[in-house]
C-alpha positions as CSV (number, residue, x, y, z in Angstrom):
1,X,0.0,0.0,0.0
2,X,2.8,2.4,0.6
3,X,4.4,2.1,-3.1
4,X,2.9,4.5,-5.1
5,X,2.9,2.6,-8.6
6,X,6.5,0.8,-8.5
7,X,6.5,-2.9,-8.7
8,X,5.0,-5.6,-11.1
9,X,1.3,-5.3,-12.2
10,X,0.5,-8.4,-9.9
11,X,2.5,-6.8,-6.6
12,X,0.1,-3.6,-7.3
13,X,-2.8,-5.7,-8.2
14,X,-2.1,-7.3,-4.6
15,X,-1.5,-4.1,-2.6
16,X,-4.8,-2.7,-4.0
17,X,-7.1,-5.8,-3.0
18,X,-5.5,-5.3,0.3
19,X,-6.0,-1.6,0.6
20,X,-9.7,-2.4,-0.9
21,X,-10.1,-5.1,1.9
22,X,-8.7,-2.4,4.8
23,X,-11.1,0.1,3.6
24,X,-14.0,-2.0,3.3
25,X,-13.5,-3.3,6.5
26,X,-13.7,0.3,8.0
27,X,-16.4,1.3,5.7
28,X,-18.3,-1.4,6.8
29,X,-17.9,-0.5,10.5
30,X,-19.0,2.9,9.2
31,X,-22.2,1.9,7.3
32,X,-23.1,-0.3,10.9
33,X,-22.6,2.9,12.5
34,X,-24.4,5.5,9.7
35,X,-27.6,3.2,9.9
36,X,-27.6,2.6,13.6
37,X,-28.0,6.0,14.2
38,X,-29.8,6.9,11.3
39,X,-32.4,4.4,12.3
40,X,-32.1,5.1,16.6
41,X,-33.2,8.7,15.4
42,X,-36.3,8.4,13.2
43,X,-37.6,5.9,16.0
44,X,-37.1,7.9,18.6
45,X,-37.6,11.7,17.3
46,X,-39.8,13.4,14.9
47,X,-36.7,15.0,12.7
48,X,-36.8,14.2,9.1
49,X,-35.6,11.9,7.0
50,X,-32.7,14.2,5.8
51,X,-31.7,15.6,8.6
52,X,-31.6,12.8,10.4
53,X,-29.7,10.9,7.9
54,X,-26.9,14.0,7.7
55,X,-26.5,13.6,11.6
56,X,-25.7,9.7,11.3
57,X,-23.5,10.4,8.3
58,X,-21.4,12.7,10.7
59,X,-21.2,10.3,13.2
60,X,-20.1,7.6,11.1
61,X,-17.8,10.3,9.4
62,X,-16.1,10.5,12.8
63,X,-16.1,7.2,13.0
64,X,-14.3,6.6,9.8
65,X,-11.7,9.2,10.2
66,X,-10.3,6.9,13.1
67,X,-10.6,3.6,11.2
68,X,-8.4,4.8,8.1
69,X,-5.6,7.0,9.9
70,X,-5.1,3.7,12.6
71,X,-5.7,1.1,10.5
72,X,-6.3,1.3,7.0
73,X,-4.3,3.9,5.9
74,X,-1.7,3.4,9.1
75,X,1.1,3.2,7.0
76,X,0.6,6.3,4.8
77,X,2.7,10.1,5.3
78,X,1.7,11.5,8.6
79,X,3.4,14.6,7.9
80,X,0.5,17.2,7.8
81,X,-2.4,16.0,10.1
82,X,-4.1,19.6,9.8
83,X,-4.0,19.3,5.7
84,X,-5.3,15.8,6.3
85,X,-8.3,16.7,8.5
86,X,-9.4,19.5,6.3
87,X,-9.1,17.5,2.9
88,X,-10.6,14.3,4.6
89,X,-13.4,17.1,6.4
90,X,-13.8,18.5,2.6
91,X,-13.9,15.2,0.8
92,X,-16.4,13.6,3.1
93,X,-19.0,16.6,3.1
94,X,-18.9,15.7,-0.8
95,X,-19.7,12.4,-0.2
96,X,-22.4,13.6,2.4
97,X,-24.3,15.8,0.0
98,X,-24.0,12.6,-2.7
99,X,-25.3,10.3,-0.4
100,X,-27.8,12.7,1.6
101,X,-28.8,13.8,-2.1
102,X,-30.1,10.1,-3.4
103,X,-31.8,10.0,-0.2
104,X,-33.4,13.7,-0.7
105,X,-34.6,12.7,-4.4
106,X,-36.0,9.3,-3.0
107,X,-37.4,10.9,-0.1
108,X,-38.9,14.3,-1.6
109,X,-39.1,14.0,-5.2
110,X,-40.2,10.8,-5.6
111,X,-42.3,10.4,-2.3
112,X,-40.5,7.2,-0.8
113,X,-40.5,7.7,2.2
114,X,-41.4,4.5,4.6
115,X,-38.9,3.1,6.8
116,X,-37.9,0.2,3.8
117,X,-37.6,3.0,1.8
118,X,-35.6,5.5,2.7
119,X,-33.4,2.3,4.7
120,X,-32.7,1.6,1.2
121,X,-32.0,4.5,-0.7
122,X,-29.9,5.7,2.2
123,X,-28.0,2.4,1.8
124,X,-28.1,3.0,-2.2
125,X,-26.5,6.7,-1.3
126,X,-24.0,5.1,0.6
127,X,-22.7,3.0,-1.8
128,X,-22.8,5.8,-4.5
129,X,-20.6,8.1,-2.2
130,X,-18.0,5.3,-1.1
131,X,-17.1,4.9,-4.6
132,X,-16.1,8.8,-4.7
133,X,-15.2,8.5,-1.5
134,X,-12.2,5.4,-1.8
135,X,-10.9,7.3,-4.7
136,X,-10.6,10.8,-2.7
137,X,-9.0,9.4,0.3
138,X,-6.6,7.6,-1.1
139,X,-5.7,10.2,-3.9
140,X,-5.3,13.3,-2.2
141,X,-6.0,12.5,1.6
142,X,-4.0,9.3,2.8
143,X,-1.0,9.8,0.1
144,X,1.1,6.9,-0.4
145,X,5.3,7.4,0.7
146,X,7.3,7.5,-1.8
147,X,9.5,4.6,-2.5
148,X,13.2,6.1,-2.3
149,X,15.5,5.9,-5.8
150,X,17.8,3.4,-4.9
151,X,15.4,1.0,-3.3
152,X,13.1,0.9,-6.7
153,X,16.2,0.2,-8.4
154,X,17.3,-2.4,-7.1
155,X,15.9,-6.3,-6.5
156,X,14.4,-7.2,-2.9
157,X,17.0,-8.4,-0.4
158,X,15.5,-12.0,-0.5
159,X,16.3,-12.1,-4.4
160,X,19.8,-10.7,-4.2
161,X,21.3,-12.8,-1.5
162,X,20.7,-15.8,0.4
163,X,19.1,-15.7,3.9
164,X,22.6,-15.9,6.6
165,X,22.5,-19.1,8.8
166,X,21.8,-18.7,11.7
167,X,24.2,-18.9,14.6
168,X,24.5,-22.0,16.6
169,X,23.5,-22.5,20.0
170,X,25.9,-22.0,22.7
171,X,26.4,-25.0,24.2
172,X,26.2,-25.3,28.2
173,X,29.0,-25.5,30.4
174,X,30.0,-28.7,32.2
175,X,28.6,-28.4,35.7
176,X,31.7,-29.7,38.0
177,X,30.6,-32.7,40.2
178,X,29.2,-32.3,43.3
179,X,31.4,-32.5,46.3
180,X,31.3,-36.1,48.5
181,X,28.6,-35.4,51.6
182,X,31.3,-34.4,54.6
183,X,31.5,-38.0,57.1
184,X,30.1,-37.3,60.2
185,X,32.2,-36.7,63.3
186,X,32.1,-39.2,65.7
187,X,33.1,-37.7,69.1
């Protein structure tokens, strides 16, 4: 995940299924999170659909934020956390209006709006803003390091040479025999 686009097609194809995999796993967590609370406040207050919806996006938003500095984007630059929370605050209020926005049109222009419903085309809105989302975060918020000159150069250590042996065991030192039990006196 950390090469920018050095290596073979299949090491990159690899490093993306596993950056894929990192940020589904955290997206995942997110969507648990975005419907829970999307969900906990129409049942228990009379805001609307949208509103209600932008509120659990935020949460899970917050949510998410933690899941791809620690985990899925752990081993991205650091350098810059202020640049990085205002590009990942930017980025994700783009993907709030796209997925607030399928919800809005289901919701208000075409009159969905029962619990099925808008569950669904709050899940559909989602999905349509993770796709803009991945590409974001990983573009311009959670850059990858560059790979230094001389190490893209040159072939991985385990190609180039052998693996050393390893050194032996020291062996253990001969423990002296015990001294003969002293004879009792006999006085």
């Amino acid at each position: 995940m950390s090469t920018p686009g050095n290596g073979s097609v299949l090491e990159r194809a690899r490093a993306l299924v596993r950056e894929v995999a990192k940020f589904g796993a955290v997206g995942g967590l997110g969507v648990l999170v975005n419907l829970g609370v999307f969900n906990l406040i129409r049942n228990t207050t009379d805001l609307q659909v949208v509103r209600a919806s932008v509120i659990a996006t935020v949460v899970a938003i917050a949510t998410n934020y933690i899941g791809f500095r620690y985990f899925a984007y752990r081993d991205r630059a650091k350098s810059g956390r202020t640049r990085e929370l205002v590009l990942f605050a930017a980025f994700s209020a783009i993907g709030l209006v796209i997925e607030n926005g399928v919800l809005y049109t289901a919701t208000y222009g075409f009159g969905w709006d029962g619990p099925v419903a808008t569950n669904v085309f709050k899940f559909i809105g989602i999905g349509t803003a993770t796709v803009f989302r991945f590409w974001s975060y990983r573009t311009w918020v959670f850059k990858a390091l560059p790979v230094p000159a001389d190490a893209s150069a040159a072939p991985p250590a385990s190609a180039a040479e052998p693996m050393p042996e390893p050194a032996p065991l020291p062996r253990p030192e001969r423990r002296p025999e015990p001294l003969p039990a002293p004879e009792p006196a006999n006085n």
